[in-house]
N, C-alpha and C positions, 0 to 999 in steps of 0.2 A: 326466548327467541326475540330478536330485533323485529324491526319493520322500519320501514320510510314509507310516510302517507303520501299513496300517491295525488294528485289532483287534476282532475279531468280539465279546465278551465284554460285554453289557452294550447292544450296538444295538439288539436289542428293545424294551427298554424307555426306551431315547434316543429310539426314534420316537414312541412314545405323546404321550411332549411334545412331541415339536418339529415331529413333521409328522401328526398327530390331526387338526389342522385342515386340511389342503392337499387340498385339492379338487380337483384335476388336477395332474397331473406337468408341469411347465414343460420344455419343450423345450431344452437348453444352445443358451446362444449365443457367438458368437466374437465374443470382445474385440478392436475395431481394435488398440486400443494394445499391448496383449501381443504380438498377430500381427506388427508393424511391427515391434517390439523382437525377437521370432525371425527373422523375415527379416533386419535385423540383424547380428543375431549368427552365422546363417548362413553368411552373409560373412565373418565376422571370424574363423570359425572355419578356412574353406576360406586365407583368408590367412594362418593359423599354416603348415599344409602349404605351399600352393605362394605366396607365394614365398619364406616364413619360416624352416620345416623345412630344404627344400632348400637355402637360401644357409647356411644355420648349418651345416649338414652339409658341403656343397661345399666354405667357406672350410677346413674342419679335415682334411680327407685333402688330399695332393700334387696338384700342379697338372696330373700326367695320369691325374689321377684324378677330376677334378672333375666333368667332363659324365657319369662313369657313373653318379655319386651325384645329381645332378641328373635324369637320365634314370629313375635305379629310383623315385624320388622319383614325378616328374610320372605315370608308369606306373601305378604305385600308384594315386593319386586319380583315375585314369582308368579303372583294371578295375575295381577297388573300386567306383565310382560304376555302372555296367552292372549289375554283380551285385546291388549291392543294389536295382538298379528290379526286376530280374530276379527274384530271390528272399532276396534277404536280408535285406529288410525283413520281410518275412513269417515268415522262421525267428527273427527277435529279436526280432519285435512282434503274432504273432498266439498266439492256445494251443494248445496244441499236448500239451505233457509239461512236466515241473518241469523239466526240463532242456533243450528246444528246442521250436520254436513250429511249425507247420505251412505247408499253403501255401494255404493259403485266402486271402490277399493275393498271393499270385505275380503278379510281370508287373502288381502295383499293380490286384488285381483289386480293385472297390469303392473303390476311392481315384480320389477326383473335386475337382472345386472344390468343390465343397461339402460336402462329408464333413468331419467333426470328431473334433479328436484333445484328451483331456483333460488340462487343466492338474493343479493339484495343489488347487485349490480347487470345490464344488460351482456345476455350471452355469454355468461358465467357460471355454470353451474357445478352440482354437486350428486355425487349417485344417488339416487332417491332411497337406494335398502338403506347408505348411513345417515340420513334425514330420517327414514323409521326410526332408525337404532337410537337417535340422539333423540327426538322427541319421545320415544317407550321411554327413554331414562328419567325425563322431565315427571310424563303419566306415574311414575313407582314411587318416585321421592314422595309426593305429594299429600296423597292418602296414607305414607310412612309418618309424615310427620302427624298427624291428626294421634295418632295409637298415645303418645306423649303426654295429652291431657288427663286419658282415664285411664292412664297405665295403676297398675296394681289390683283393679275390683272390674274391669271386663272382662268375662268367661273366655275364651279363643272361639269356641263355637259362632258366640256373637261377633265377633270381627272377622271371622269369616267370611259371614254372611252380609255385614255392611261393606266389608271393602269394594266388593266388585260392583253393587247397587250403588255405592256410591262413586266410585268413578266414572260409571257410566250415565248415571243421571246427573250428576254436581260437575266434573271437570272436565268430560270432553264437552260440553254444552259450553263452558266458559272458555276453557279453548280454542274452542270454533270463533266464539264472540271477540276475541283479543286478538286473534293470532292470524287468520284467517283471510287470506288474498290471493289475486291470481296472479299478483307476481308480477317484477319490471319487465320479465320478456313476454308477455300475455301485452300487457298495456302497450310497449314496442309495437309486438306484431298490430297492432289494433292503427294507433298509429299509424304505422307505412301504410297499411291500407287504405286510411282514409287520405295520405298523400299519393297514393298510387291511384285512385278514384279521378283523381283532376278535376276536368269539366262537366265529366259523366253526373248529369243529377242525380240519375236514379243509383249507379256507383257509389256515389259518395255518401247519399243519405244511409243507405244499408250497412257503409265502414262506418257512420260514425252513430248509428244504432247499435255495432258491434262494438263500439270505444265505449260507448254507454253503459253495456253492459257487463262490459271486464271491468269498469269502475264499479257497478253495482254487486260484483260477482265476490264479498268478503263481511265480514263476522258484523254483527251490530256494533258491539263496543268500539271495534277498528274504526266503522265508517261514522263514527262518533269521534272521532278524530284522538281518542287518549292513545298515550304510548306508553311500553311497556316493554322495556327490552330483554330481561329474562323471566319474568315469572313473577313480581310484587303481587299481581291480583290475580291471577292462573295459580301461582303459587301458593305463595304464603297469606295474602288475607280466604283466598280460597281455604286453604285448610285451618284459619288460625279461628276462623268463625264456627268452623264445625265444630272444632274441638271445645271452642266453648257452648256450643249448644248441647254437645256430648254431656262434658264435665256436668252440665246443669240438670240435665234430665236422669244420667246414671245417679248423682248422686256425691255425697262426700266418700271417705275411704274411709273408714273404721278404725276409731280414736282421733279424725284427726283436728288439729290445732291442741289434742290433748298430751297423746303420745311421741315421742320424737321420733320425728321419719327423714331423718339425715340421709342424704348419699350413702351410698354403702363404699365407691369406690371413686374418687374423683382421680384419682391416678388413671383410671380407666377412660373416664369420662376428658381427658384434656388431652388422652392419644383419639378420641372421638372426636371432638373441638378440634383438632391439629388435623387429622384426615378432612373435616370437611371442608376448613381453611383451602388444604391442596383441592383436592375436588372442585370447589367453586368454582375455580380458572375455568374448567372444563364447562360449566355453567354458565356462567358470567361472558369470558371470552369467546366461548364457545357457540353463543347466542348472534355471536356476529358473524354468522358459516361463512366468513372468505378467512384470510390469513393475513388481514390487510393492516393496516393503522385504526379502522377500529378496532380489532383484537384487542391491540395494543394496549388504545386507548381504556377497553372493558379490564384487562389484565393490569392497570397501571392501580385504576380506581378499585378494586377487589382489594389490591394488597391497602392502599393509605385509609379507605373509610373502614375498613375492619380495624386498622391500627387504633386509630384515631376512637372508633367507637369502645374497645377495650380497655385504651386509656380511659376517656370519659365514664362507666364504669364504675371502673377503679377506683379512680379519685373521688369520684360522688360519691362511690358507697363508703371508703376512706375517711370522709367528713361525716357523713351521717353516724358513722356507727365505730366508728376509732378506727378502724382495720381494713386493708386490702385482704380480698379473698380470691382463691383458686375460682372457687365456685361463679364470681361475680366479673372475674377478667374472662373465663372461658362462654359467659353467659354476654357478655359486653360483644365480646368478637363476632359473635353468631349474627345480635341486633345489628351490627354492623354489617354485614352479609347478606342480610334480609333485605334492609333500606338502600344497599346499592345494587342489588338485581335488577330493579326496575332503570337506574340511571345510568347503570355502567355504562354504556358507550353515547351516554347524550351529556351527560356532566362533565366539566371540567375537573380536574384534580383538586382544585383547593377547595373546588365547589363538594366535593365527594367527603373532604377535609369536613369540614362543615358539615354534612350530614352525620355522619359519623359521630362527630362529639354531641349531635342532638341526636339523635335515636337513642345512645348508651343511657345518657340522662333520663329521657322521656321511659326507655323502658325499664330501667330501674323503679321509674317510679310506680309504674304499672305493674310489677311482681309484686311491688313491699306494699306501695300504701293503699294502691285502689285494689288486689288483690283480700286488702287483709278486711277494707271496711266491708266490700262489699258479701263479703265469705265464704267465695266457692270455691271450689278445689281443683284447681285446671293443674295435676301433681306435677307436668314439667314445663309448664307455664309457657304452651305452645300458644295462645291467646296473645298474652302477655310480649312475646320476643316476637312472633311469626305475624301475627295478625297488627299490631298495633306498628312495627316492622315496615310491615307491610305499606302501612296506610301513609305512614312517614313517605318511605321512599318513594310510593306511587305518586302522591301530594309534592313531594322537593321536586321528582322529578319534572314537574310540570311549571316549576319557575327556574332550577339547574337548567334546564336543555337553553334558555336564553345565552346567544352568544355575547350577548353583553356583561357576561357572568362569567366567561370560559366555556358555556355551553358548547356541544358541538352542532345544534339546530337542528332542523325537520327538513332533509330533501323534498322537492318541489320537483318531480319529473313532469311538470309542464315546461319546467323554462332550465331543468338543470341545473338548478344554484339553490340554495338554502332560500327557506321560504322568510319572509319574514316575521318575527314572532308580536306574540301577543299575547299578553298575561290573561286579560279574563278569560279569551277565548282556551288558551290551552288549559286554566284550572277547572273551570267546567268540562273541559273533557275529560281530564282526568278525576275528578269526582262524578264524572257519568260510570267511569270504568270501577272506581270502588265502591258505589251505592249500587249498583247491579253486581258486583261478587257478594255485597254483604247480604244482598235480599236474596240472590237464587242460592246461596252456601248456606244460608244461616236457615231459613226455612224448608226450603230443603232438605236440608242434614237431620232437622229434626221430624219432617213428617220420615224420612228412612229410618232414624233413631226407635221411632215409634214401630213401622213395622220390623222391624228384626227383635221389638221386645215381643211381638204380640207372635211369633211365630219361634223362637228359640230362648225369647229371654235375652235382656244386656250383661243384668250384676251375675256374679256369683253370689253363693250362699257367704255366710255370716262364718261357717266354721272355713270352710275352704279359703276366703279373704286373708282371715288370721294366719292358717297353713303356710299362706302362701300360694300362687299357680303356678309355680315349677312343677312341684308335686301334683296338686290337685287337676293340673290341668294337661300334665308331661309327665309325670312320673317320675321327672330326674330333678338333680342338683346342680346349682351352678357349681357350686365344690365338694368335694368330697373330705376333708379333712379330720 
């Protein structure tokens, strides 16, 4: 999901002009066209996970291993989807605290057909149930991707029990922190008010006591000034850090670095890589709920920095090792997907260009060489592509957004115009936003890691591992043959 920060500094007197004359407050209305372009992408975003996620995952662990990764998978966007009608929308989407939201929405209280959730434009809006449905999609992926690292040796029982603990303590909390504001038409009405005040003292101090605190009224990270326009640190360092606190405390998989644990199906695995490619748009483009030239703009950069990072890849792993691989073009695209979520609609294209060829590189190196010194076993190297991915993208994006670069800059709803930028101020904000996913994900993840062993257990047993947990844990086969 986008944002433009807003800034309190200077609204006062933005309203004298601009809204001195408005005689009544206009009601927002819901755009057909934005609304149809979210529902959408809603879809497109539920088909990264199921059946995109899953097949990408499934092809790359052993063939009796397939249906448990497919199983944690579908799981996943099945509780996740409950919890968030139940309460999760309400703890990442109402106010609450700088750090989580309330439940004043629980159980989708005041969410109706007709309720309105705001775009990033004044008096524009969008139905509030397709803003559920597109952020539930965002909530499913997320925790989907985490299953990745300790695929083949955790029980299902155990990821039962961590998914729902941890989306509710690990991502609606960062959610809340990233994402979280009252919106260009909150700030508006706050505004006219304090220009409908005039000379009134005791009028005007009360509007801009109330401008005061629809500025205050949004997520810590946000009002930390970092951006993030689909998910880099909600996302994927969100889940890329669990996964490696996972990987580390379950444990290695049995044989490994000794026995070969090849893919079983990359045929599988590159129609998974191929769905999630489509999906993103719905992600990516989707993250800017109008239908406008940002879209555009997020849907331009989705196709070249995924290109670009594939290539890059390729060719690196081409020189290291003599050979292009399936394995390492559909593993390149993905890095390249990760690194441009957070920039899609603040980078310019060639700037997108450029990240692309450095995330392939960077995450190449981070599967083969710091993977192998250090020698843990993250089996689908969700750390490695999501979380390191991640940090790229959240980090480029914070010198990309410079329009001196092609950037497309940070709106200023004090004065209307693009603010102007500033390199140390925006990298510090955005290493505020990824040293806060890394501390509340990582620690986190593993005080939950801990209780779900001390109350069901993480690993399986030693013969069931060998078996396989199709069997051992489902009873079935991915083939019958």
């Amino acid at each position: 999901m986008t944002f433009k920060r807003p800034y309190s500094a200077g609204l006062a007197a933005l309203a004298i002009g601009v809204f001195a004359a408005t005689a009544a407050y206009a009601e927002p209305t819901v755009n057909k066209g934005d609304n149809a372009w979210m529902l959408t992408s809603t879809v497109l975003v539920l088909l990264m996970t199921i059946p995109g996620l899953a097949l990408f995952y499934g092809g790359l662990v052993r063939s009796k291993n397939m249906l448990s990764v497919l199983m944690q998978v579908f799981y996943t966007v099945c509780v996740v989807t409950v919890i968030w009608a139940l309460y999760g929308y309400s703890l990442a989407f109402s106010g609450g605290s700088d750090f989580i939201g309330g439940f004043s929405k629980a159980f989708l209280s005041g969410v109706t057909p007709d309720s309105k959730a705001s775009t990033f434009s004044v008096d524009a809006n969008i139905s509030e149930l397709v803003y559920v449905c597109f952020q539930m999609t965002f909530a499913a992926i997320t925790p989907a991707l985490i299953v990745g690292a300790f695929a083949e040796r955790m029980k299902f029982s155990a990821v039962a029990l961590f998914i729902p603990l941890w989306v509710t303590l690990i991502y609606f909390p960062i959610a809340h922190m990233v994402w979280y504001w009252a919106g260009p038409d909150a700030i508006s009405d706050a505004v006219k008010a304090v220009a409908a005040a005039g000379s009134d003292a005791a009028a005007k101090a009360a509007a801009e006591a109330k401008l005061a605190a629809v500025n205050a009224d949004a997520g810590w990270i946000f009002k930390k000034g970092a951006i993030d326009f689909a998910g880099g640190t909600v996302v994927h360092i969100n889940a890329g850090i669990a996964g490696l606190v996972g990987a580390l405390i379950i444990g290695k998989r049995i044989g490994y670095g000794k026995d070969l644990m090849a893919p079983h199906s990359l045929t599988m695995s590159m129609i998974g890589a191929s769905l999630l490619w489509v999906g993103w748009f719905g992600f990516n483009a989707g993250s800017n709920l109008e239908a406008n030239g940002g879209a555009a703009l997020a849907m331009t950069n989705s196709f070249v920095a995924t290109a670009a990072a594939a290539l890059s890849w390729m060719f690196a792993e081409w020189m290291l090792k003599g050979h292009p691989s399936v394995l390492g073009v559909i593993s390149g695209a993905v890095a390249g997907l990760v690194a441009v979520t957070p920039a899609a609609g603040y980078a310019g294209p060639m700037g997108a260009i450029v990240l692309g060829l450095v995330v392939g590189v960077v995450c190449l190196f981070f599967v083969t060489a710091v993977k192998n010194a250090l020698g843990y076993d993250d089996s689908l190297d969700v750390f490695g592509v999501h979380c390191i991915g991640g940090i790229i993208g959240a980090l480029g994006t914070g010198i990309l957004v410079n329009p001196a670069l092609g950037g497309a800059g940070i709106m200023d709803y004090a004065t209307g115009k693009i603010a102007d930028y500033e390199f140390g101020a925006q990298m510090t904000s955005q290493l505020w936003g990824v040293c806060t996913t890394l501390v509340w994900s990582g620690v986190g993840s593993a005080i939950l890691y801990k209780i779900v062993d001390v109350i069901v257990g993480l690993r399986t047993n030693v013969e069931s591992e060998r078996e396989g947990l199709d069997l051992t844990d489902h009873t079935e086969r991915a083939y019958n043959m």
